[in-house]
Backbone bond lengths (Angstrom), bond angles and torsions (degrees), N, CA, C in turn:
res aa  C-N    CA-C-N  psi(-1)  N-CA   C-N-CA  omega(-1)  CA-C   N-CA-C  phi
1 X - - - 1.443 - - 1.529 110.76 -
2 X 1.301 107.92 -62.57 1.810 95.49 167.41 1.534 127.66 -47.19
3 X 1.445 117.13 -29.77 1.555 103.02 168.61 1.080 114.27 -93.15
4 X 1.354 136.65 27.30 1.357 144.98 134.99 1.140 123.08 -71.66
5 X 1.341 114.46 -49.83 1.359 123.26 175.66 1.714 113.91 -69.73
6 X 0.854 116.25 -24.04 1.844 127.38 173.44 1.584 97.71 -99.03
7 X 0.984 111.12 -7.18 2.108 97.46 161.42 1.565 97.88 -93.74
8 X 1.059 114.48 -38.66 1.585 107.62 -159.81 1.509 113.21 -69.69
9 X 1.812 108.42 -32.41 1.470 133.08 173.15 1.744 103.35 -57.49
10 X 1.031 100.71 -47.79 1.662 106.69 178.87 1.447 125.71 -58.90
11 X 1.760 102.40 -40.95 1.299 122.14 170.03 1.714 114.94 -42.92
12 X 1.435 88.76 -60.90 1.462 111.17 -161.97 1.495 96.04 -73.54
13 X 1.263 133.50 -46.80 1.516 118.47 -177.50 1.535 110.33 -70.06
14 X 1.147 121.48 -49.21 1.763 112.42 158.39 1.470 111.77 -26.52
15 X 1.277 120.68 -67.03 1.328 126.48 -157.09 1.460 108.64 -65.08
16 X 1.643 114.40 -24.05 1.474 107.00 -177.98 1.803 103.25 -98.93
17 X 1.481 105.57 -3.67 1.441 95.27 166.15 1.672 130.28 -77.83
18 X 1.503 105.70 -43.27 1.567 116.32 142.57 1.280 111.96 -26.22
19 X 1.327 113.30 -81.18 1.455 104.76 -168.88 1.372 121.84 -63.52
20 X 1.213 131.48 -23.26 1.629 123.81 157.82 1.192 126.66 -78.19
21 X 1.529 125.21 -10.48 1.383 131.64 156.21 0.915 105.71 -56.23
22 X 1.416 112.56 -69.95 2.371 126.60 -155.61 2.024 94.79 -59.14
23 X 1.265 93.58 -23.94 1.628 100.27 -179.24 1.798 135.99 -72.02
24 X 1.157 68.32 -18.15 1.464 91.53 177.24 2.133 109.97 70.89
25 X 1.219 106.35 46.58 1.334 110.89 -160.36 1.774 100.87 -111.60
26 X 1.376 101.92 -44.56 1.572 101.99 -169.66 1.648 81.69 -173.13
27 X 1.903 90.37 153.13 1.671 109.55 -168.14 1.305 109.04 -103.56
28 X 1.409 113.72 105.39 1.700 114.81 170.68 1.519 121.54 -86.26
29 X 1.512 111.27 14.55 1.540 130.16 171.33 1.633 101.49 -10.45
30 X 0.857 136.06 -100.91 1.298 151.18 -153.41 1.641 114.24 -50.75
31 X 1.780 95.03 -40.04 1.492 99.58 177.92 1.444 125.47 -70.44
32 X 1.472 115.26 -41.81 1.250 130.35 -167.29 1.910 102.31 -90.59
33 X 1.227 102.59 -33.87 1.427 92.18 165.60 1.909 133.13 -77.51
34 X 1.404 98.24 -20.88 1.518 114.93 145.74 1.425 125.18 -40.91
35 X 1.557 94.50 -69.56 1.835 106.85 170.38 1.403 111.76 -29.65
36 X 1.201 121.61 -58.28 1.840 135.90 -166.77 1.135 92.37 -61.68
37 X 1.566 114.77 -64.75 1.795 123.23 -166.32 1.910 93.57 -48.94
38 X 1.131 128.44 -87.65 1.352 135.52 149.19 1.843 96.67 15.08
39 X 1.072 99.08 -108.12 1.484 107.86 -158.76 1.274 109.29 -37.08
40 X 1.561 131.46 -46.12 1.294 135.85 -159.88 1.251 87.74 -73.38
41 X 1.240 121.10 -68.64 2.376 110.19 -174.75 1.275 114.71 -46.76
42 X 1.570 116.88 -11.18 1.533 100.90 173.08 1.677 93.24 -96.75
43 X 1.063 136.35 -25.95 1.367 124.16 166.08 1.133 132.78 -50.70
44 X 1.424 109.51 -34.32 1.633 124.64 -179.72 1.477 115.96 -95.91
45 X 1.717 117.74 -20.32 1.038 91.51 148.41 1.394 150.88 -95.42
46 X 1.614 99.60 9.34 1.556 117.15 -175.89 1.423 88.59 -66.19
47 X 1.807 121.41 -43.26 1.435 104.16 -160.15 1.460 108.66 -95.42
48 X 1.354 119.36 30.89 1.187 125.38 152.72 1.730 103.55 84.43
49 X 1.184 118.58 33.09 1.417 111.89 -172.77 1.660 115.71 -86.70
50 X 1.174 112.58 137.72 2.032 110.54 -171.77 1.756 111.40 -43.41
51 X 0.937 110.95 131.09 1.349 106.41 167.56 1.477 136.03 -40.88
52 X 1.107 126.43 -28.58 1.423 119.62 -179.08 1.530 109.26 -102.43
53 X 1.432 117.74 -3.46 1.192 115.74 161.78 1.602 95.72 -85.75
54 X 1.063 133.39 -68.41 1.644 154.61 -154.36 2.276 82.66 -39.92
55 X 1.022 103.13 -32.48 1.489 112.34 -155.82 1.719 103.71 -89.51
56 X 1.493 117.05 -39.50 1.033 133.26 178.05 1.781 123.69 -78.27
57 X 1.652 102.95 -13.54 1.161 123.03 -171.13 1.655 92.69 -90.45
58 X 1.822 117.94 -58.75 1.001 128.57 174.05 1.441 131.42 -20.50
59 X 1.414 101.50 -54.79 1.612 144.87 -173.54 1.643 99.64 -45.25
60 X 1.871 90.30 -71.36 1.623 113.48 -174.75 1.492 98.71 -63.09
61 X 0.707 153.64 -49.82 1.376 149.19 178.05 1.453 124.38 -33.73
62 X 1.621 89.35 -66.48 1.788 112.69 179.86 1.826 102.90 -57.49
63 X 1.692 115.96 -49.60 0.959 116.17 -173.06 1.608 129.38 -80.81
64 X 1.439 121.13 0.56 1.102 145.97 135.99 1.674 136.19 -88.78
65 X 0.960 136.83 48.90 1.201 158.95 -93.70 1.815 104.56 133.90
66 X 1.070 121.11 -83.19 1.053 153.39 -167.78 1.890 92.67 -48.69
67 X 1.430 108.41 -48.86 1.491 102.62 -149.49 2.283 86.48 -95.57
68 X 1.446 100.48 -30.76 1.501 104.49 -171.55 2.161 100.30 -61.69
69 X 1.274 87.34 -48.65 1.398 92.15 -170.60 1.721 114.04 -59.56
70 X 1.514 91.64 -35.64 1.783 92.19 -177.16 1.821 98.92 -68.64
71 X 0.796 137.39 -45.30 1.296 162.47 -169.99 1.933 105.24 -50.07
72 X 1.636 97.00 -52.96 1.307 117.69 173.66 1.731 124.61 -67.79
73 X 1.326 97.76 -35.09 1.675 124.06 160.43 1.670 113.77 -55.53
74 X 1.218 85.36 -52.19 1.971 77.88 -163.00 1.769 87.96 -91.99
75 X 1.033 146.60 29.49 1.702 135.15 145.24 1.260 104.43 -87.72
76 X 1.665 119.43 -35.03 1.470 126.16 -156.91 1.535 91.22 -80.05
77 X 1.420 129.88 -50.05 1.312 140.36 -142.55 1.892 83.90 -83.60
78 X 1.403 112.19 -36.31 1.889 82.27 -154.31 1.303 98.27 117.78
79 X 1.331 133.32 -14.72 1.784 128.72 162.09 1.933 99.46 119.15
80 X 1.337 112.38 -3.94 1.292 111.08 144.32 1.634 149.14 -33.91
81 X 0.953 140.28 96.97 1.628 141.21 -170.08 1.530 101.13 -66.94
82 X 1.181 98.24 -36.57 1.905 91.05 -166.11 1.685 91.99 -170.17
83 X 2.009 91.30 154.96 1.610 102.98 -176.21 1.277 102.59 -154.30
């Protein structure tokens, strides 16, 4: 029950970070592009992919992600990087 309750906490703070990103309110750059980086290495390693690729794939992910989202921030913000 507690790691239900700390998934669901997680849920919900993700979900209000999205929405203050796409909002143009405050920049969760790093976090939400983590998430992706995150999810995709657990994808790649379910399908069994070598580690230093599995790691290198990760990388590109986070760091594309990383540059779309900052990118997505400062249209939302008004030409702002961060607030």
């Amino acid at each position: 029950m507690v790691v239900a309750g700390v998934a669901l906490a997680s849920l919900a703070s993700l979900e209000l970070s999205i929405r203050e990103h796409l909002a143009g309110y405050r920049s969760h750059t790093t976090l939400l592009a983590a998430t992706v980086g995150v999810i995709t290495l657990a994808v790649l390693f379910f399908l069994q992919v070598a580690r230093g690729l599995m790691l290198g794939i990760g990388a590109a992910v986070f760091a594309a992600m990383f540059l779309a989202l900052r990118e997505l921030f400062k249209r939302r913000s008004g030409g702002l990087g961060f607030r």
